[in-house]
N, C-alpha and C positions, 0 to 999 in steps of 0.2 A: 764328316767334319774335318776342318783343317784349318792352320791360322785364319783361314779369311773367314771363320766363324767368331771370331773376337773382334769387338765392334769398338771404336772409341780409344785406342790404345797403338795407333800406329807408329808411333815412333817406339815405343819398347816392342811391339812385334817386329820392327825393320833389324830390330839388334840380334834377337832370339833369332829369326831366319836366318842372318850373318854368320852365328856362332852355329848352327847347325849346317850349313853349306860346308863352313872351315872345316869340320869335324875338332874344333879345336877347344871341347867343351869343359868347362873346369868342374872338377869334380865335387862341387859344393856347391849352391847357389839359395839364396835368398830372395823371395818377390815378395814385398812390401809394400802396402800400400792399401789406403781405405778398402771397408770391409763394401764387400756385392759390385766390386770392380773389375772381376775375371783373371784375377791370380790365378787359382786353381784351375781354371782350364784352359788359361796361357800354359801352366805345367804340364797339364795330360797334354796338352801338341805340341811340346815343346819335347815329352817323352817320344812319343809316337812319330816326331820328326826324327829322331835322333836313330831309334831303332828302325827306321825306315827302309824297306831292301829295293824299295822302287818298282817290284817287278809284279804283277799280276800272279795272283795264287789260282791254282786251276789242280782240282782233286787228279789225284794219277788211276786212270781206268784200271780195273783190276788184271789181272793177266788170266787168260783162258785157261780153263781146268784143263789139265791132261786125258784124252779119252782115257775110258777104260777097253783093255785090251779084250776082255773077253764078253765086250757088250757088241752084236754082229752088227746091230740098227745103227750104232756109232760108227762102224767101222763103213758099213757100207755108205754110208752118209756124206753127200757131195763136201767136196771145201769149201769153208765157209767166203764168202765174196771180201778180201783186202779191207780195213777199215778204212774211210778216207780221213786223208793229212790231216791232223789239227792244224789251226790255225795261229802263227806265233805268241806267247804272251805279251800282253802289252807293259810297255816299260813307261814310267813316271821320268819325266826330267828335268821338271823341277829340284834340285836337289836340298832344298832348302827350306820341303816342306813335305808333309807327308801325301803319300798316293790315295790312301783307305782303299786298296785292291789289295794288297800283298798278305802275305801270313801273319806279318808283326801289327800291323793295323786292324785288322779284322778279329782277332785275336784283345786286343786292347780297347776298340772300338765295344766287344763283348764283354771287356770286364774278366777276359779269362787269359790276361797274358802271363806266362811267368814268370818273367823279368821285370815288370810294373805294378810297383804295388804303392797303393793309396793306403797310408797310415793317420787313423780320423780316431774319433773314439766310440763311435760304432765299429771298424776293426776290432778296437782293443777292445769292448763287450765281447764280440764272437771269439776272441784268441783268447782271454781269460775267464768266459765262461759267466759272465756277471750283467749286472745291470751298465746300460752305457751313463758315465760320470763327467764331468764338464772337463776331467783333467787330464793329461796323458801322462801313463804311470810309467817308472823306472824299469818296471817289467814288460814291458810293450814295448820301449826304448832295447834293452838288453836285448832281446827275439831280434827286433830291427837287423840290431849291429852283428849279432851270428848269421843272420843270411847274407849279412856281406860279405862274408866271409867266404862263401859258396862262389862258385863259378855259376856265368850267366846260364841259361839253359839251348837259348835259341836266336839271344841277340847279341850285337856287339856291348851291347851296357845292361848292367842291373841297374834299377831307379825306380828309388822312394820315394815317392812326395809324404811330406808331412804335412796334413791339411790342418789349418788352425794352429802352426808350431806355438803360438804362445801359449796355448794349454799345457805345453810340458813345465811339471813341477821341476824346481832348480837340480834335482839330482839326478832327475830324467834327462834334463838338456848337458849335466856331466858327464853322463852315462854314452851320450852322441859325441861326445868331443872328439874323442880317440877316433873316431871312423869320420869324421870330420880331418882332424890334423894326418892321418895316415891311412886316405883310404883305399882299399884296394884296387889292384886295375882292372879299370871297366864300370866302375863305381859311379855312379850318382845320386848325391842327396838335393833334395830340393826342398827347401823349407818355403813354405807359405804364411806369412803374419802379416797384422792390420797396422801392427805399431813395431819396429826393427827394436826399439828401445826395450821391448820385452824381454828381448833374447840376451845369453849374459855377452859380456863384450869379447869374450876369449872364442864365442863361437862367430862374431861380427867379423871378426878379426881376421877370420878364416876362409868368407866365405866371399861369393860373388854377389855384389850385390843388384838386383837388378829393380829398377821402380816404378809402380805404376800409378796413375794420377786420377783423379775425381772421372766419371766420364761425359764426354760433353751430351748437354743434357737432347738435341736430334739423336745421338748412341741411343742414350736411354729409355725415347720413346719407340725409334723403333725395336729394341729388342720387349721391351714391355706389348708394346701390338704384336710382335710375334708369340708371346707368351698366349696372346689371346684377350688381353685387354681392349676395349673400343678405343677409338680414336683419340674422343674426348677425355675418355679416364685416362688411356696412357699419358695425354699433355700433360691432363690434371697431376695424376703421381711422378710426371717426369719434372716438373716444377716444384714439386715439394722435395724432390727424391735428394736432391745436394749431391748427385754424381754418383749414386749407388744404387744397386738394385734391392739392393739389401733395406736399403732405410725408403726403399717406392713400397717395398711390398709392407712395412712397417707402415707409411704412410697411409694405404688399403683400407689395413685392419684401424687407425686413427681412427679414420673417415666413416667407419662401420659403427665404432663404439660413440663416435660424437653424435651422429646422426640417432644413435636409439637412446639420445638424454633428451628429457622438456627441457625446452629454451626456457629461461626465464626460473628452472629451478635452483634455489639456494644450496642443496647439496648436489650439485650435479660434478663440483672438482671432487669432491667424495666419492660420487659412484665412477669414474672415470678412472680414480688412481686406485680405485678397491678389482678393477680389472686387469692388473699390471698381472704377472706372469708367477705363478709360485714358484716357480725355478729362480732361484737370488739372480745366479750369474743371467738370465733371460732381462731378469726386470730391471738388472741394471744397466745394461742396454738398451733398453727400451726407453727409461727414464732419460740416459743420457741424449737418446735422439730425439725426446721431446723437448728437451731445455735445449737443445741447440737449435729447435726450431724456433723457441719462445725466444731466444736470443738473436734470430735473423730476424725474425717478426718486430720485436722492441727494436733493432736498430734501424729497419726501414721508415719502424713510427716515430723514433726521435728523428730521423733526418726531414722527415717532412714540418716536422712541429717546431713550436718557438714558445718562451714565454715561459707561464707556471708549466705545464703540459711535458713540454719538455725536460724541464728538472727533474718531474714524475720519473719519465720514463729514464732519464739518466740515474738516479736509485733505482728503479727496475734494475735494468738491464746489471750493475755493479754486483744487485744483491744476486740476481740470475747466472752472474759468471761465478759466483762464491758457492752456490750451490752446483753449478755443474763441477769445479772442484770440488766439491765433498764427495759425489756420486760416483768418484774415485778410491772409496774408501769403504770400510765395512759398517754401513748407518742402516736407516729405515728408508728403503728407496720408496714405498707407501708413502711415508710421513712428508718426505724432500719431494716428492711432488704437488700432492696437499699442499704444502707451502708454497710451493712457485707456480701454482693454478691461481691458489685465493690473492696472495703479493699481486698476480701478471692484472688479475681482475679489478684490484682495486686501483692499479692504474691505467685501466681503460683499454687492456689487450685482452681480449675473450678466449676461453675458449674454442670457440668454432672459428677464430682468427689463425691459429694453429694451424691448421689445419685446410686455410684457402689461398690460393696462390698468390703473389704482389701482385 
């Protein structure tokens, strides 16, 4: 794997290879930018570029035991015939990207580098011993900032990616500041978030911002048909998807649960939103990217309409933006769909409309 494994995002990878060539890397940075868009693994090869030695790893043959002096079979025993030459290691010249042959690739590529480390909240369960929590704690943060503190082991940089940084709680993202504003040398943080506005402004302030954009939706069918979706299903979820991969594979599961309601039954917005996720922080995502589809949907059906119909769908769509702002907020994400299911229905947007391409 190597930048040219990130699909849809070429002008922010033309940057990231630029700043990896320079070696002129700043020791903080920020990728931004809608969620299932390839922040995070623009960061792991933007780490693995960085640490990059170019040069092919090739294990060192062991050195021949010394006979033993008083073994006669050894001794009388011809010379062993010269090993022939190896042949030189091969060298990477691209410099501005990584080789996957050298020790810091192969190593990272495994998930066993020492120098690269992905801090998620599956981490912070295994480091504190606990159930994994939707949040990253102040204690997970502190550990962070004392290995920066360490010299690298094997590369020219330590680097942390923070995957999902808007999960750190405000005292956690305090707790990063210091190693942020002073960090060591050889130091790299890389935070990953969906919304920059999360993060408090003293660490915005600090950092490199770098951004990524919706992906265009050819990206997303073909990395969807690489995942192993058909042809037609990739189209299918790469048109509903809105530039993410994140909200195709939500779209999937949609199309799963719409498909196993009766057409035609009266509680079917009821059995629909009684499937929503018991995870809060799951369901309110989930919620929110079904009212932004209910909201492209209403806006495609008022542009074509006119007349009473219209009007409908101009209350639709107002009351539809009021609730996906509440779904910002601590409510019944149950209930606030129930509501913009039965509203969407009564002005003539269905259900299984959700959920079919324009």
């Amino acid at each position: 794997m190597s930048f040219s494994s990130i699909l849809g995002q070429d002008k922010t990878v033309r940057r990231l290879k630029a700043l990896a060539e320079s070696g002129r890397i700043p020791p903080a940075m920020i990728f931004h930018g809608p969620p299932g868009v390839g922040k995070f693994l623009a960061a792991f090869e933007f780490a693995k570029a960085v640490n990059c030695s170019h040069t092919e790893h090739r294990e060192k043959p062991a050195a021949p035991a010394a006979p033993d002096p008083d073994d006669l079979f050894a001794a009388a025993a011809p010379e062993p015939a010269p090993a022939a030459e190896a042949a030189p290691a091969r060298t990477h010249a691209d410099k501005a990207d990584s080789c996957g042959m050298c020790l810091s690739c192969l190593q990272a590529a495994s998930g066993a580098h020492p120098d690269i480390r992905v801090v998620d909240t599956v981490f912070q369960a295994a480091l504190l011993d606990e159930d994994e929590s939707a949040n990253l704690k102040i204690d997970t943060v502190r550990e962070v900032t004392r290995w920066a503190q360490q010299k690298a082991m094997m590369s020219p940089w330590k680097i942390f990616i923070v995957r999902d940084a808007e999960a750190m709680l405000n005292n956690a993202q305090n707790a990063i500041l210091k190693t942020l504003e002073e960090p060591p040398p050889g130091t790299l943080v890389i935070l990953t978030v969906s919304q920059k506005t999360s993060l408090l402004s003293t660490i915005l302030s600090r950092c490199c911002l770098i951004e990524f954009g919706p992906l265009p939706e050819p990206a997303l069918r073909t990395i969807l048909a690489a995942q192993g979706a058909e042809p037609g299903e990739a189209a299918r979820l790469a048109a509903l998807g809105s530039g993410s991969l994140e909200k195709a594979a939500e779209a999937a599961s949609f199309l799963k649960r719409v498909s196993a309601l009766r057409p035609g039954d009266p509680a079917r917005s009821f059995k629909f939103a009684a499937g929503l996720p018991r995870d809060s922080h799951k369901a309110r995502e989930e919620v929110k990217t079904l009212l932004d589809l209910l909201i492209a949907k209403t806006r495609a059906s008022w542009a074509k309409a006119d007349g009473q119909p219209k009007e409908r769908l101009t209350a639709l769509l107002r009351r539809t933006m009021e609730l996906r702002r509440m779904a910002d907020r601590n409510v019944s994400y149950m209930l606030l769909l129930e509501t913009a299911l039965l509203e969407s229905e009564r002005a003539g947007v269905k259900l299984e409309d959700l959920v079919r391409p324009d």
